[in-house]
C-alpha positions as CSV (number, residue, x, y, z in Angstrom):
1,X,142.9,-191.6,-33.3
2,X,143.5,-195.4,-34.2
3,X,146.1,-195.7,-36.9
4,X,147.0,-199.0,-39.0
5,X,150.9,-199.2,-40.4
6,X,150.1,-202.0,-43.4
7,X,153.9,-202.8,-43.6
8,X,156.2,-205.2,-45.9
9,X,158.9,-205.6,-43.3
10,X,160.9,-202.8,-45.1
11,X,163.0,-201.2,-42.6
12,X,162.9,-197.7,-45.2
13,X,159.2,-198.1,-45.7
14,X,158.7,-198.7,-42.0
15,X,160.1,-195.6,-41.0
16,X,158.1,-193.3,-43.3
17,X,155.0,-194.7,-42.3
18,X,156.0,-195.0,-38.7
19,X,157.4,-191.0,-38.6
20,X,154.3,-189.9,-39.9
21,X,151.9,-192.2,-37.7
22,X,154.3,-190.8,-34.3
23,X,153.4,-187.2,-35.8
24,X,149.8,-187.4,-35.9
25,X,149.3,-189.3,-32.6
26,X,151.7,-186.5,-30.9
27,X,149.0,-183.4,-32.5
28,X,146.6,-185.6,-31.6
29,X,146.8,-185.3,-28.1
30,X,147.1,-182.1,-28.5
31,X,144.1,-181.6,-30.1
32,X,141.8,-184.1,-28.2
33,X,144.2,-185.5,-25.2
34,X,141.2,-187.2,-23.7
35,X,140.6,-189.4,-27.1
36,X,142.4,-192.8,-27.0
37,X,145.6,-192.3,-29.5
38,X,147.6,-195.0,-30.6
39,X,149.0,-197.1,-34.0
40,X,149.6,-200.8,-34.9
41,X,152.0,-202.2,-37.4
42,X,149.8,-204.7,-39.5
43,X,152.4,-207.4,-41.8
44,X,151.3,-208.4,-45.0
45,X,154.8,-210.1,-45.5
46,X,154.4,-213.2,-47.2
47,X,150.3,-212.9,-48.2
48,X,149.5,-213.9,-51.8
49,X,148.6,-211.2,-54.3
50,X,145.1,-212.4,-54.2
51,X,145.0,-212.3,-50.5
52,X,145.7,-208.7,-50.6
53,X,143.5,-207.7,-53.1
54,X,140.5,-209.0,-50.6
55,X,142.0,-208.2,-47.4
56,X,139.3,-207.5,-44.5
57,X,141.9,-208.2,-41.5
58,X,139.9,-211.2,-39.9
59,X,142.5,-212.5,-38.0
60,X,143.0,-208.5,-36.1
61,X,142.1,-208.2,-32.6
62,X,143.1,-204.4,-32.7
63,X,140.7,-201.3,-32.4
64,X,138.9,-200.1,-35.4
65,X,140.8,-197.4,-37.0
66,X,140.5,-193.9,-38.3
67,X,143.5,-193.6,-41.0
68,X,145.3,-197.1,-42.9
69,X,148.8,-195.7,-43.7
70,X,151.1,-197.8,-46.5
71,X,154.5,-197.2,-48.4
72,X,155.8,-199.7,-50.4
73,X,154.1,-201.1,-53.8
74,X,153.0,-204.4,-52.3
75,X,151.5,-202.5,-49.5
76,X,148.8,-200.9,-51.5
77,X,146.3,-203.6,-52.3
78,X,146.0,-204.7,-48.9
79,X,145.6,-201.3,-47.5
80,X,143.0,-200.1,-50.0
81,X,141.1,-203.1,-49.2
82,X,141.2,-203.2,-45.8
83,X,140.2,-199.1,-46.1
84,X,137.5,-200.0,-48.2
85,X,135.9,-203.1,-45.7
86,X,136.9,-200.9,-42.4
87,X,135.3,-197.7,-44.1
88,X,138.2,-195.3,-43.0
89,X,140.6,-192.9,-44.7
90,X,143.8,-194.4,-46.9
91,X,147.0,-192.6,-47.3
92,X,150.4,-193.5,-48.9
93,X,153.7,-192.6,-47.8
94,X,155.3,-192.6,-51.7
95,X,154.3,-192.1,-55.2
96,X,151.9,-195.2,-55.3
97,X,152.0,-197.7,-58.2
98,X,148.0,-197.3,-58.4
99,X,145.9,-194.0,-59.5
100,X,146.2,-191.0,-56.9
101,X,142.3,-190.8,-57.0
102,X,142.4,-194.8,-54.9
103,X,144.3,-192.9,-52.0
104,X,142.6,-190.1,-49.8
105,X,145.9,-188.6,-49.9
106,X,149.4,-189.5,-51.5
107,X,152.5,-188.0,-49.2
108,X,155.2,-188.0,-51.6
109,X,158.9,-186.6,-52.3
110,X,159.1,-183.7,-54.2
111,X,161.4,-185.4,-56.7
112,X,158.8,-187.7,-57.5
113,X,156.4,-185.0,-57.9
114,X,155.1,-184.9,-61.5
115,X,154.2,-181.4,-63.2
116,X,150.5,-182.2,-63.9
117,X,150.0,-183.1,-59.7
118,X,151.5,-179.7,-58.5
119,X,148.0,-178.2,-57.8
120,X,146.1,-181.7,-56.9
121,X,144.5,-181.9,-53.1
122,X,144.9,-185.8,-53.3
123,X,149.0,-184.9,-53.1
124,X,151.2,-183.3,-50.4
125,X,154.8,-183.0,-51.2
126,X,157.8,-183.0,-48.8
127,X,161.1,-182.1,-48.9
128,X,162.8,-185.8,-49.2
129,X,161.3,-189.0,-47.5
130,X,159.7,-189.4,-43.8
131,X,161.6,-190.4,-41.2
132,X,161.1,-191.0,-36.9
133,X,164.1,-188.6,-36.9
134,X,164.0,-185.8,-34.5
135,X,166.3,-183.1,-32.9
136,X,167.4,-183.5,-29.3
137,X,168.6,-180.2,-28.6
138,X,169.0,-181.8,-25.2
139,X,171.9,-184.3,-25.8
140,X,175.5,-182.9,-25.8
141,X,176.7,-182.7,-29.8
142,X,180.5,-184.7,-29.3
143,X,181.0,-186.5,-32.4
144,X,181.2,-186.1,-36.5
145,X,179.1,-189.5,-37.5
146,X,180.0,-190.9,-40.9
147,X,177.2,-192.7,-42.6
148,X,178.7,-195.2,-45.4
149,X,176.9,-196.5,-47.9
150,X,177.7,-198.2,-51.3
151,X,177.4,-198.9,-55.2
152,X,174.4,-198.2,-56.7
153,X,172.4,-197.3,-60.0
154,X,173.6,-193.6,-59.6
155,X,177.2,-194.1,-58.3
156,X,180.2,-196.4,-58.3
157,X,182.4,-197.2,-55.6
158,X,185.6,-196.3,-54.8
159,X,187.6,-196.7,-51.7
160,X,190.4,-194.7,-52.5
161,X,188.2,-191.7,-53.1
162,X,186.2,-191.7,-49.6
163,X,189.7,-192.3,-47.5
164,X,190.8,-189.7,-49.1
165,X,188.3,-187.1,-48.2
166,X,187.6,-188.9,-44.6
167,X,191.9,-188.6,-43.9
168,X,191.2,-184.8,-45.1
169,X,187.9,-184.3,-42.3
170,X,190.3,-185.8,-39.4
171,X,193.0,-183.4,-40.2
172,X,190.6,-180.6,-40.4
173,X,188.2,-181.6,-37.0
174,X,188.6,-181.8,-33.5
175,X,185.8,-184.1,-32.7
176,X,185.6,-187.8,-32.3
177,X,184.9,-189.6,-35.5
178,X,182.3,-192.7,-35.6
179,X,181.8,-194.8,-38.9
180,X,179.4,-197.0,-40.0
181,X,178.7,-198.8,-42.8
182,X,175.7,-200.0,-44.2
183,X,174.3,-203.4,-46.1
184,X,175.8,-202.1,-49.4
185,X,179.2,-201.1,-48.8
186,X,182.3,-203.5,-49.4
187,X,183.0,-206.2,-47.1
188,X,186.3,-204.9,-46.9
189,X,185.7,-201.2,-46.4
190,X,185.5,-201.3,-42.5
191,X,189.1,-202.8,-42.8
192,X,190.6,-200.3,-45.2
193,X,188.9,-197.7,-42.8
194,X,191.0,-199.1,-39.6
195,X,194.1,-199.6,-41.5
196,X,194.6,-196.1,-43.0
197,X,192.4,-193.8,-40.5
198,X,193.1,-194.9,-37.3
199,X,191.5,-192.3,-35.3
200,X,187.9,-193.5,-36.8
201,X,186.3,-195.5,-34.5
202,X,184.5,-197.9,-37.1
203,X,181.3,-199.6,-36.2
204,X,180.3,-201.4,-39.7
205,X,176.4,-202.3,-39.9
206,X,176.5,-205.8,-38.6
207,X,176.8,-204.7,-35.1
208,X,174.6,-202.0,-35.0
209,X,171.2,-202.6,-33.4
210,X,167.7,-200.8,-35.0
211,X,168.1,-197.7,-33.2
212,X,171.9,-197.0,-33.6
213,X,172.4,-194.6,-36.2
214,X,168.9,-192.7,-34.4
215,X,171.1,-192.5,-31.3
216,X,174.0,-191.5,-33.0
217,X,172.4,-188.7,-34.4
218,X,171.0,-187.4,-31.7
219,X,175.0,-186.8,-30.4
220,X,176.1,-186.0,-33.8
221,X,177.8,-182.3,-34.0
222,X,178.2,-182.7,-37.6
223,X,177.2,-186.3,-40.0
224,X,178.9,-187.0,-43.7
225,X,177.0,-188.8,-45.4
226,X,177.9,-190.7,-49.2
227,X,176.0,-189.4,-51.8
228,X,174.0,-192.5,-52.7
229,X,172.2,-192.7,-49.5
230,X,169.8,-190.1,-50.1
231,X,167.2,-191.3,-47.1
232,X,170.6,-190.9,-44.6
233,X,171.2,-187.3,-45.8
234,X,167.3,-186.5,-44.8
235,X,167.3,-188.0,-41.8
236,X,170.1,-186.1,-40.6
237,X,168.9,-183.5,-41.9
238,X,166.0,-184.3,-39.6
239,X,168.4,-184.5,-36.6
240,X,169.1,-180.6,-37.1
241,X,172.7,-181.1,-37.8
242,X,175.6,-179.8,-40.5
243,X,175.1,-182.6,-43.3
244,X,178.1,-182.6,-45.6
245,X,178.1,-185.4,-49.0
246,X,181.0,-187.4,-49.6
247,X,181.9,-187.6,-53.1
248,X,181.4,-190.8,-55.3
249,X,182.3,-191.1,-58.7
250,X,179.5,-190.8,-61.2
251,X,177.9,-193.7,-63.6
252,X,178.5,-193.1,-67.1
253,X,175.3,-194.2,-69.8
254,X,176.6,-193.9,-73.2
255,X,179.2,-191.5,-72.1
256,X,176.7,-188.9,-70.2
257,X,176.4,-189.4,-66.2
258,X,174.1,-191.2,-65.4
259,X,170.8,-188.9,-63.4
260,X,167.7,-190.2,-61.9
261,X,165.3,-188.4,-59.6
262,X,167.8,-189.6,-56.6
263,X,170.2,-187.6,-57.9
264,X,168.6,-184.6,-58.5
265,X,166.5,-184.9,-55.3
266,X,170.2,-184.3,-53.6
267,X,171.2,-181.6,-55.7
268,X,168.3,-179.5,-55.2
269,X,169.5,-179.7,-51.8
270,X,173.0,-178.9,-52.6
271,X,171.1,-176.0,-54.5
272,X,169.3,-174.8,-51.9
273,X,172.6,-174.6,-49.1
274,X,170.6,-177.8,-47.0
275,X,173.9,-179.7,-47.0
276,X,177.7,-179.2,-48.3
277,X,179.6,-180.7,-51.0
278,X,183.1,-181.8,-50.1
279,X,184.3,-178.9,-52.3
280,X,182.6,-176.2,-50.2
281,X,183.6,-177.3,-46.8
282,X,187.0,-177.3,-48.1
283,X,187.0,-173.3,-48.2
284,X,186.6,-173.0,-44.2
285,X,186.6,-176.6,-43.0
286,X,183.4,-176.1,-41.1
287,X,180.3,-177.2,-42.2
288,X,177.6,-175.2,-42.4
289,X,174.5,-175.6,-40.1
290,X,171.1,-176.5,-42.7
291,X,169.0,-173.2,-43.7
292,X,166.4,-175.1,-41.6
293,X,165.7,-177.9,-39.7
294,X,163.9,-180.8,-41.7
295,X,160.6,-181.4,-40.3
296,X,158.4,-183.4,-42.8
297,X,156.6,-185.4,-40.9
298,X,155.1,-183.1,-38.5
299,X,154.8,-180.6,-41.2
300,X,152.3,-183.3,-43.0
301,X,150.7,-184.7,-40.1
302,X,149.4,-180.5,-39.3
303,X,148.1,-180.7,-42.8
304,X,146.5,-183.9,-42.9
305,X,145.0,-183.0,-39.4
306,X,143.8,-179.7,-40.6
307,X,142.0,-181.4,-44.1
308,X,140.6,-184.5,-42.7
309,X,139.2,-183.1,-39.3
310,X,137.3,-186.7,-39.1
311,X,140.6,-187.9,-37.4
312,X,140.4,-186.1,-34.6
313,X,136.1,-185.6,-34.6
């Protein structure tokens, strides 16, 4: 099975598409381990609208493929057309800009899932976005890892606030603390961080390589997260470990909080016991493990595997 990323040079995008691709290759094998299995990122970064819209990948030297995956709105143009010149199957990681009916299959969040698609076979839902994570049951669990984020459409930002509940997790835990901090957070969080909770080891984002907060996770006995970076809470989620939310203050709109599918994505796992609010772990101090183990991307790479058996023919 032959497998083309079409990619944007989206580092979130990138790892949908790239969990999913892993997952299918790895059933793959298992299914026909003497067929040749492998995918290739193709970049589209920088290409004109027009040049997507009649994109035939001339200038590949790659094997014909079986599948063209995508995520991300410029993506879609240039995989469809490449699809369509390549004759092979066309599937998006996201709720696509275009129809459903241009995609063989649309592998979407279920808080983008719209009423009227619940029953359509061109849709598969998942709990949250795909990601490469993993567990590694393997790896000695050491460390609580704090994932940081920042501002954003849902939430505001408040220093004060997160010290406050971070200075309340190293009074209540016994492991060793590791923060990091991501593009979006204050430049002078990291410093705050070191100042007032000096038993965190802080690690903020510009010295953190590609894989960092993968290995991190792997190690993690426990992970907080903020509660505007949704796509960190799944992928630790994905790691198999305790996932609480730090708190942020809300954004008001004409005096209501502001709520978006983001949000409500996160609280349907708050609903569902899949992570901890601040408020809960305060009770016992100890977070509770997830009711299971997120595993979208092998869960959708069985089904696509089991309703396009072309793949794997």
């Amino acid at each position: 099975m032959i497998i083309y990323i079409i990619s944007d040079g989206k580092k979130g995008h990138l790892s949908q598409t790239k969990g999913l691709a892993e997952a299918l290759i790895r059933h793959g094998r298992q299914l026909r381990p003497d067929a040749e299995h492998a995918y290739y990122e193709v970049s589209i970064t920088g290409k004109t609208l027009l040049s997507k819209l009649f994109y035939k990948g001339l200038d590949l030297n790659l094997p014909r493929p079986h599948l063209i995956l995508c995520a991300g709105h410029s993506t879609h143009l240039a995989a469809l057309s490449l699809a369509r010149h390549l004759r092979c199957l066309c599937m998006v990681c996201m709720k696509p800009s275009l129809p459903l009916c241009f995609f063989d299959l649309c592998i979407m969040p279920r808080h983008d899932l719209r009423a009227r698609w619940e029953h359509n076979p061109r849709v598969f839902s998942t709990v949250g976005a795909i990601n490469c994570i993993r567990p590694c049951p393997t790896v000695p669990k050491r460390e609580t890892l704090v994932l940081i984020g920042g501002p954003s459409k849902e939430y505001e930002w408040d220093s004060e606030t997160i010290i406050n509940q971070l200075n309340a997790i190293i009074r209540n835990t016994g492991n060793h603390i590791v923060l990091t901090t991501s593009r979006r957070t204050p430049k002078d969080f990291a410093a705050d961080v070191e100042a007032k909770c000096s038993s965190v080891r802080v690690v903020p984002v510009e010295e953190t390589g590609p894989d960092w907060v993968a290995e991190h996770l792997a190690c993690a006995k426990e992970v907080w997260v903020t509660q505007d970076s949704v796509s960190m809470v799944y992928e630790s989620l994905s790691s198999g470990a305790p996932v609480g939310v730090l708190e942020m203050p809300r954004r008001m709109r004409r005096g209501k909080p502001v709520s978006s599918k983001v949000y409500r994505g996160l609280q349907m796992l708050i609903d569902e016991g899949g992570v901890s609010t601040v408020a809960e772990w305060s009770r016992t101090h100890t977070l509770q493990p997830p009711a299971k183990v997120l595993n979208e991307a092998d869960r959708a790479a069985e089904y696509i595997l089991s309703h396009f058996p072309s793949l794997t023919s």
